[in-house]
C-alpha positions as CSV (number, residue, x, y, z in Angstrom):
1,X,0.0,0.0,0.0
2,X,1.3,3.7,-0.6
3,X,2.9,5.1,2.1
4,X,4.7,8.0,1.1
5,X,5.9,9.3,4.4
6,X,2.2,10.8,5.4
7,X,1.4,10.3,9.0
8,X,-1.5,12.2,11.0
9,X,-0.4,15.4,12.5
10,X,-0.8,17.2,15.8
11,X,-0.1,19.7,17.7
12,X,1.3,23.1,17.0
13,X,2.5,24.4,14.1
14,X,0.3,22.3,11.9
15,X,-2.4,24.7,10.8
16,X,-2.5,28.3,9.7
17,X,-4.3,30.8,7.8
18,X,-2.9,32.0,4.6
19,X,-4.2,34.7,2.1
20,X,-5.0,34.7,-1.6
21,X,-1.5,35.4,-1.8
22,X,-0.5,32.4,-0.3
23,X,-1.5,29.8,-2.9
24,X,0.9,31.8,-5.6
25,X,3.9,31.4,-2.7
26,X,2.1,27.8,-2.2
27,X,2.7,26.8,-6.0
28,X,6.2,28.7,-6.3
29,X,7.5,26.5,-3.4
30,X,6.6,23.2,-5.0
31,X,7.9,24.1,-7.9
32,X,11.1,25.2,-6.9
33,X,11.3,22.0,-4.7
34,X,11.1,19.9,-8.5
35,X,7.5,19.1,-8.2
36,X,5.3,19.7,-11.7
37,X,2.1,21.3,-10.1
38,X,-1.3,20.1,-11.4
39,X,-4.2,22.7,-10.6
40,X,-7.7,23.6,-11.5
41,X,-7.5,26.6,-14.5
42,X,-10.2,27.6,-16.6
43,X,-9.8,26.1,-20.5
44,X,-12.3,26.2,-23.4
45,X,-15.3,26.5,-21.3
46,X,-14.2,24.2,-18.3
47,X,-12.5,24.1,-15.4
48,X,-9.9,21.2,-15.6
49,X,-6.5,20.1,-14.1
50,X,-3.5,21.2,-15.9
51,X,-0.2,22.1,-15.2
52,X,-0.1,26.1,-13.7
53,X,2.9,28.1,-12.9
54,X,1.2,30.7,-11.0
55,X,-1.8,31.2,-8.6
56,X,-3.4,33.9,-11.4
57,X,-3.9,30.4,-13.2
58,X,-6.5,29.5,-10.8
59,X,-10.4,29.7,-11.4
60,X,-10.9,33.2,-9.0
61,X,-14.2,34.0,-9.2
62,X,-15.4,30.7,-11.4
63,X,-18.2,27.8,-10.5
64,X,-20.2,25.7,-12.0
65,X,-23.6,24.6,-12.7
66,X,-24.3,21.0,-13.0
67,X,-27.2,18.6,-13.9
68,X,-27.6,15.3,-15.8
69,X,-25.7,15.7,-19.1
70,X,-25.2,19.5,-18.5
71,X,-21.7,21.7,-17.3
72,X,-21.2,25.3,-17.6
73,X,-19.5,28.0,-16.3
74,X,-20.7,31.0,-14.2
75,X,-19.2,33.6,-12.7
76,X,-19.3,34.5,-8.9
77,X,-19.3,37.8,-7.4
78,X,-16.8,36.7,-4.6
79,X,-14.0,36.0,-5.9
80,X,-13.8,32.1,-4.4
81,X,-11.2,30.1,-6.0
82,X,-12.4,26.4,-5.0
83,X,-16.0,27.0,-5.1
84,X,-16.6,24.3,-7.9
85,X,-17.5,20.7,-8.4
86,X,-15.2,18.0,-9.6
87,X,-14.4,19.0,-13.3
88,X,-14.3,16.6,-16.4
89,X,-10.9,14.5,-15.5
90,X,-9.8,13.2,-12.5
91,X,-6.0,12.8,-10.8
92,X,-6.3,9.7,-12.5
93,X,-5.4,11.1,-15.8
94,X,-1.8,11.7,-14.4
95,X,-1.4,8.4,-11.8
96,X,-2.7,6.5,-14.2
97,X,-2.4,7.9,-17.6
98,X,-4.8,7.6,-20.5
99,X,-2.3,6.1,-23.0
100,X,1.6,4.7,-22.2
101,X,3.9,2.5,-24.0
102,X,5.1,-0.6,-21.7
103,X,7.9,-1.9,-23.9
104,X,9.5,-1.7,-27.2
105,X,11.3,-4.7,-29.3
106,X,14.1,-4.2,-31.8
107,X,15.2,-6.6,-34.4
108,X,19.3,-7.0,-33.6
109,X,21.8,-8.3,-36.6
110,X,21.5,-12.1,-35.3
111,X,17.9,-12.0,-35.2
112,X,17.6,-12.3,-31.6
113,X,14.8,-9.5,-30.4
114,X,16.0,-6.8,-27.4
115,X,13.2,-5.5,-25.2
116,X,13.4,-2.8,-23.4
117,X,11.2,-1.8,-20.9
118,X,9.9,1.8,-20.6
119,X,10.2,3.2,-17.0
120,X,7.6,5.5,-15.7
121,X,9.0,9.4,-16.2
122,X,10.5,10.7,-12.7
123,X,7.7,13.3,-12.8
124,X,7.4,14.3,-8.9
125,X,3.7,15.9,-9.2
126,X,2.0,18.4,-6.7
127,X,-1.9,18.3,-6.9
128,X,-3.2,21.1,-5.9
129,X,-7.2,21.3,-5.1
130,X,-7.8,17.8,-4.8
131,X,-11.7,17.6,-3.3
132,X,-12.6,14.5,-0.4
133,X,-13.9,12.7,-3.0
134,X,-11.3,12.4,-5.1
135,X,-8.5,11.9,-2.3
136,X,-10.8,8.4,-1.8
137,X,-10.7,8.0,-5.5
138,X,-7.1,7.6,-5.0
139,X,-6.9,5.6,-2.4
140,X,-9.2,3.4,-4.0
141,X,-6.7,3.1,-6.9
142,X,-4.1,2.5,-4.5
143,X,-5.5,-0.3,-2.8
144,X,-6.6,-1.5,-6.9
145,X,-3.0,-1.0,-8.6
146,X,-0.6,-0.9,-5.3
147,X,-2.2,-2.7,-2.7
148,X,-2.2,-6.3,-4.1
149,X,0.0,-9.0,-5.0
150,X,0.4,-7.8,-8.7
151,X,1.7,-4.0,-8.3
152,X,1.7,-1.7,-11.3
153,X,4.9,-0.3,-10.7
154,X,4.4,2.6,-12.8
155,X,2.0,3.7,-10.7
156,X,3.5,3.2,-7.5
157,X,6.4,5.2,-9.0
158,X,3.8,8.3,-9.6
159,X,2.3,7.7,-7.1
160,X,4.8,7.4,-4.1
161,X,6.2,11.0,-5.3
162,X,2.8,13.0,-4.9
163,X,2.1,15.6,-2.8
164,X,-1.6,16.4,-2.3
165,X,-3.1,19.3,-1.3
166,X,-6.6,19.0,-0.6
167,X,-9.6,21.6,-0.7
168,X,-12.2,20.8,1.2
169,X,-16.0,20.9,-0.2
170,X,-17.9,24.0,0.5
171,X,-19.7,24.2,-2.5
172,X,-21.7,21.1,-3.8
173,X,-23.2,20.8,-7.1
174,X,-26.4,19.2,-8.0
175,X,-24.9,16.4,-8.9
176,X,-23.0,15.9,-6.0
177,X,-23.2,12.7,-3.4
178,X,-20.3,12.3,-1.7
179,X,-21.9,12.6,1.6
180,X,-24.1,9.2,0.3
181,X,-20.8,7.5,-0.1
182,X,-18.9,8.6,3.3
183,X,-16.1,10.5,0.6
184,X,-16.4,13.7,1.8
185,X,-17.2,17.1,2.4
186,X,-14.5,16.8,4.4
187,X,-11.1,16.1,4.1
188,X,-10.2,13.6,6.8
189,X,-7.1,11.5,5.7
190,X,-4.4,11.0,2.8
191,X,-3.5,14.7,2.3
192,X,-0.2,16.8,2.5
193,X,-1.7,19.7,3.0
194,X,-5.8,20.8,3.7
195,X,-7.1,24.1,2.8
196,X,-10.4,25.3,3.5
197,X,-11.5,28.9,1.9
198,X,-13.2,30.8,4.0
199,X,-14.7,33.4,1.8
200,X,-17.9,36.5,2.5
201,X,-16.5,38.6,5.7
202,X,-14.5,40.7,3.6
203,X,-11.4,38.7,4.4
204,X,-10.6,36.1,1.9
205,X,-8.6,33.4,3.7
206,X,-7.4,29.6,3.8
207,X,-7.5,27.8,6.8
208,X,-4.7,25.4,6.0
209,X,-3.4,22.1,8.3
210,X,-0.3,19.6,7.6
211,X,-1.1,15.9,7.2
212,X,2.5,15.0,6.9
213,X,6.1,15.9,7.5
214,X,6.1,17.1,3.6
215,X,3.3,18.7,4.4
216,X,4.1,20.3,7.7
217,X,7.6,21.3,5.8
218,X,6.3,23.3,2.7
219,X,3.7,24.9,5.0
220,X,6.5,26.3,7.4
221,X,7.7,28.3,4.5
222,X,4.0,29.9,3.6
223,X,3.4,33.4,3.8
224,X,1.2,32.6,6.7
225,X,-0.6,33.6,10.2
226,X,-1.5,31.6,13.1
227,X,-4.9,29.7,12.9
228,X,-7.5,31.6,14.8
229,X,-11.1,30.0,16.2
230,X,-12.9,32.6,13.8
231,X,-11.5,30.9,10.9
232,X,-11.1,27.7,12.1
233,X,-15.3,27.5,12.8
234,X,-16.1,29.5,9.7
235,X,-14.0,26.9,7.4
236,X,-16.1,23.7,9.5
237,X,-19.6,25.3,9.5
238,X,-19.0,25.8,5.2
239,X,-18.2,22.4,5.2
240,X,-20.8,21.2,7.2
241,X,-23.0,22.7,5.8
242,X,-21.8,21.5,2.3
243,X,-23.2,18.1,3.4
244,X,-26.6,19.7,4.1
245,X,-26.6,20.9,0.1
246,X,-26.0,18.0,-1.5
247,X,-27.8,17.7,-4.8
248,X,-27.8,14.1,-5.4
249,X,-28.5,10.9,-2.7
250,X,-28.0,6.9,-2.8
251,X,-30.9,5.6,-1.3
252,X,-30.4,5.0,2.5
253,X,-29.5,0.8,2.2
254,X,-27.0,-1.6,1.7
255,X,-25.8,-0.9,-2.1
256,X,-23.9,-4.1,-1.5
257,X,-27.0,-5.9,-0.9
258,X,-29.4,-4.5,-3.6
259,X,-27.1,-4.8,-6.3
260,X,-27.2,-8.3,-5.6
261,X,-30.8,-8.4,-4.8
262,X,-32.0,-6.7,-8.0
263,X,-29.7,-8.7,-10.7
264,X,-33.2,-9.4,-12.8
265,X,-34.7,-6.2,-11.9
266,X,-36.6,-4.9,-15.0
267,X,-34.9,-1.6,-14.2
268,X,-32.1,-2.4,-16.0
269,X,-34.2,-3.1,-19.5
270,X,-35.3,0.8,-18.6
271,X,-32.0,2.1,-18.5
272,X,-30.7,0.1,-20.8
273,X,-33.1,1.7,-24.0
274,X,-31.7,5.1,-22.9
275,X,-27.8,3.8,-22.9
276,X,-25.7,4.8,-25.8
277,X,-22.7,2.4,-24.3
278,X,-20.4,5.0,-25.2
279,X,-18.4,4.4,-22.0
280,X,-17.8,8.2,-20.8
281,X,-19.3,7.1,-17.3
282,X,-15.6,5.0,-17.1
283,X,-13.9,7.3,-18.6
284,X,-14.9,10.0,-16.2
285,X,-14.6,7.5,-13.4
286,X,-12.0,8.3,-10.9
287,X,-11.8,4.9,-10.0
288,X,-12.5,3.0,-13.3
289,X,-8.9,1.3,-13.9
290,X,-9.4,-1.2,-16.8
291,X,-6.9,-1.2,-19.5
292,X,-6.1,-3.1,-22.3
293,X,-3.1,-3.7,-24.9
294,X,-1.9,-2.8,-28.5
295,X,1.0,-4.5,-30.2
296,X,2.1,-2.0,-33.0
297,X,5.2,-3.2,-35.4
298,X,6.4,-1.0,-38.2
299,X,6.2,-2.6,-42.0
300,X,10.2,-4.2,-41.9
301,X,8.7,-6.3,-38.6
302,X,12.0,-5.4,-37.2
303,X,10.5,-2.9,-34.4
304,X,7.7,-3.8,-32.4
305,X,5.7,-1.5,-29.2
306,X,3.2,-2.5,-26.7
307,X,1.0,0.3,-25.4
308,X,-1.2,0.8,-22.2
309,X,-4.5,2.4,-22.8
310,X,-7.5,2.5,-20.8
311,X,-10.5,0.2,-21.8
312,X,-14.4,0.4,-20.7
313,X,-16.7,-2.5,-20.4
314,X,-19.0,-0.9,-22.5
315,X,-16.8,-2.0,-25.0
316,X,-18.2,-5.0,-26.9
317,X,-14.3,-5.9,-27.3
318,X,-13.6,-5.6,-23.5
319,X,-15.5,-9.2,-22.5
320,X,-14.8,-10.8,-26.1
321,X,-13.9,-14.3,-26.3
322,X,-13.0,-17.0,-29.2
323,X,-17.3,-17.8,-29.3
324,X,-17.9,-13.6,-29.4
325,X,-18.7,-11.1,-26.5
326,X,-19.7,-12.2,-23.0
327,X,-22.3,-9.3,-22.5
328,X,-23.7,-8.7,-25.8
329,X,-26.3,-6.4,-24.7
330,X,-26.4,-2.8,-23.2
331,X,-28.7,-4.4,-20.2
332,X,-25.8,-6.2,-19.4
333,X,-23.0,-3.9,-20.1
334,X,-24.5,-1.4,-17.9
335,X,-25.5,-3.7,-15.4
336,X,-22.2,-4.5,-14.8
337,X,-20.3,-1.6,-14.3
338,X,-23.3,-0.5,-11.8
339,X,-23.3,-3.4,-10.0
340,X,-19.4,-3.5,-10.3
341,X,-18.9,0.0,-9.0
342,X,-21.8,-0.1,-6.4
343,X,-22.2,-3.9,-4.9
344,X,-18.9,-6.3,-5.6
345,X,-16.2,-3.8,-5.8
346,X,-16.0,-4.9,-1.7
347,X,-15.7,-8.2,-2.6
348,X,-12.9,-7.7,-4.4
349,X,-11.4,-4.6,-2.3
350,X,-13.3,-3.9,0.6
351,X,-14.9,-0.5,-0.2
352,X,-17.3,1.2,-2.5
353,X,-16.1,2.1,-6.1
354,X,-18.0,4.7,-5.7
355,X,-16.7,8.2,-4.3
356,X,-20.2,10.1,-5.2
357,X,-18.7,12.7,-7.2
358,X,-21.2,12.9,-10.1
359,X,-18.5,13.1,-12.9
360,X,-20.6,10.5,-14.5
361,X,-24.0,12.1,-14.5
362,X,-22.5,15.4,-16.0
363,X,-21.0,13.6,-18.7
364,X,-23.3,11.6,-19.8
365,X,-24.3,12.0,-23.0
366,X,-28.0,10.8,-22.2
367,X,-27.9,12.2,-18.2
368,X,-28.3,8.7,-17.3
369,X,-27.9,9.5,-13.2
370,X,-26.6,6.7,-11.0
371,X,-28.3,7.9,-8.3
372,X,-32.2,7.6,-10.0
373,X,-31.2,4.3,-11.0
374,X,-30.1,2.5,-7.7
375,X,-33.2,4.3,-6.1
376,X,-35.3,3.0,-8.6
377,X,-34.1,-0.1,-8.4
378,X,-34.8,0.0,-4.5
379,X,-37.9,0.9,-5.0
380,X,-38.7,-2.3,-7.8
381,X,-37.3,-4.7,-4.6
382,X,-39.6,-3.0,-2.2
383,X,-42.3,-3.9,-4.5
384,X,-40.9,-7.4,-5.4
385,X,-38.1,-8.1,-7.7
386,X,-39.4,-9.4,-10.8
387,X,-37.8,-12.7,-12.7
388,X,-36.8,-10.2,-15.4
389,X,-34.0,-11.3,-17.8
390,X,-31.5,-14.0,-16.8
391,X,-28.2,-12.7,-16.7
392,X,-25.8,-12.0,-19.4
């Protein structure tokens, strides 16, 4: 499992307050300690996570509205710089990228083929503005591609060289459930640094605490001021009442237990003649992790690659066997993800796959919402489960 040198921190000298001014200092520091910082800026209508130099690259003043299938901008009047929902990628798209060669094969005079292997770049990233739910994204993925007997070294390697700075929730969107899945408002574990804006009294502030030595190190060098009880209970009561405003729910049961309950609900015939099995809800996914492989050779046959690319399992292709596809229909494609993500992703590893950040009712083309569909199919068991379709 990652370690990284995080530990839980007391005592003094682990929180602060810093000012607006402090996240520039925040991202010059990591930088000049030979971390790439990855941040929130606004791009081409979105906000998303790319590498910034400066705190002027951050979204001041930007938010979001959110529904099923929807995302737009709006502009706010005070100036908040983490006031927005999770954005179209996830940290994932830099622990785990998209699309990476594994190995190349050359051809030598004798014949005889030399492989080399491709080691991970020694990027050392900072993250900066990674929300509750996503810290549990990743430490889903850790205990997925790090926490096993079959490590994905080129992960570790990423990952073991993070340092995460968290920012708390205190702005849900509508598609929001975190609270559903235990991820969040708050920011309780896995973090180098937690910052918490405190924004409205005239006196825009972070209320910032250490999670680890790194953490406690880079923050002794902040342009900072001692934590104070105003800001301290300011920054809680926004995030509390964050988990008041959430704008999407799981129903109140064992997901575990219904997925498994409602494997022949007709639900899944419902949602299933409004799925395009496009496979953006993976894609999306902070916790999706399936990939597959391509062998590519030039026209001589004497050079030869093998690339890493994520796969979804609403790919006909992903469950193919010699005698075709082993879910041939978009019943049973999304069926499986659902139940995957909601119901036997503990039986495999012990938690939810599931963080409840909505990334995959925004971006569905459709607005198919996970959330309607597991109360839905709660309600069809209360009622009685009907034989429905065998599985597939």
């Amino acid at each position: 499992m990652i370690n990284a040198g995080r530990r839980a921190m007391t005592g003094d000298g682990t929180t602060a307050v810093i000012g607006t001014d402090g996240l520039d200092a925040l991202i010059r520091i990591l930088a000049a300690r030979g971390r790439t910082v990855i941040g929130p800026t606004v791009r081409e209508g979105a906000i998303v996570l790319a590498e910034i130099a400066g705190g002027d690259e951050l979204p001041h003043g930007w938010g979001v509205e959110l529904e099923a299938g929807q995302y737009r901008l709006r502009p706010r009047p005070d100036g908040a710089v983490f006031a927005h929902s999770a954005g179209p990628q996830s940290w994932k798209t830099f622990l785990h990228p998209q699309r990476e060669r594994q190995w190349t094969a050359d051809r030598q005079a004798d014949g005889a083929l030399a492989v080399t292997e491709d080691e991970p770049p020694p990027t050392s990233y900072a993250f900066l503005g990674v929300r509750p739910c996503d810290l549990r994204a990743i430490a889903v993925q850790d205990r997925v591609l790090a926490g096993g007997p079959h490590v994905d070294s080129r992960y570790r390697a990423r990952r073991e060289r993070a340092f995460l700075v968290a920012a708390e929730c205190t702005e849900p969107g509508a598609t929001c459930f975190c609270t559903s899945m235990g991820a969040g408002p708050a920011a309780d574990r896995g973090y180098d640094l937690a910052l918490t804006e405190v924004v409205g009294d005239g006196d825009h502030r972070f209320w910032v605490r250490a999670g680890s030595d790194d953490g406690a190190s880079v923050l002794a060098e902040l342009p900072r001021r001692p934590a104070d009880e105003g800001t301290e209970s300011a920054a809680r009561e926004s995030v509390a009442a964050a988990a008041d405003r959430m704008g999407r729910s799981m129903p109140p049961v064992d997901l575990q237990l219904l997925m498994r309950d409602t494997l022949h609900a007709e639900r899944w015939n419902d949602v299933a003649s409004r799925c395009l099995t496009c496979g953006n809800c993976t894609m999306v996914c902070p916790t999706c992790f399936c990939t597959t492989a391509e062998d590519v050779t030039d026209l001589s046959g004497d050079h030869a690659e093998r690339w890493r690319r994520w796969e979804s399992c609403f790919d006909l292709e992903f469950s193919h066997l010699p005698g075709g596809p082993v879910r041939e229909s978009g019943r049973s494609r999304y069926r499986q993800w659902a139940t995957h993500k909601l119901g036997t992703w503990y039986d495999q590893f012990g938690s939810s796959g599931c963080v409840g950040c909505g990334r995959c009712i925004v971006w569905c083309p459709v607005g198919i919402d996970i959330t309607e569909e597991a109360h839905a199919l709660n309600a069809e068991r209360a009622a009685g489960t009907p034989a429905g379709e065998a599985p597939s």
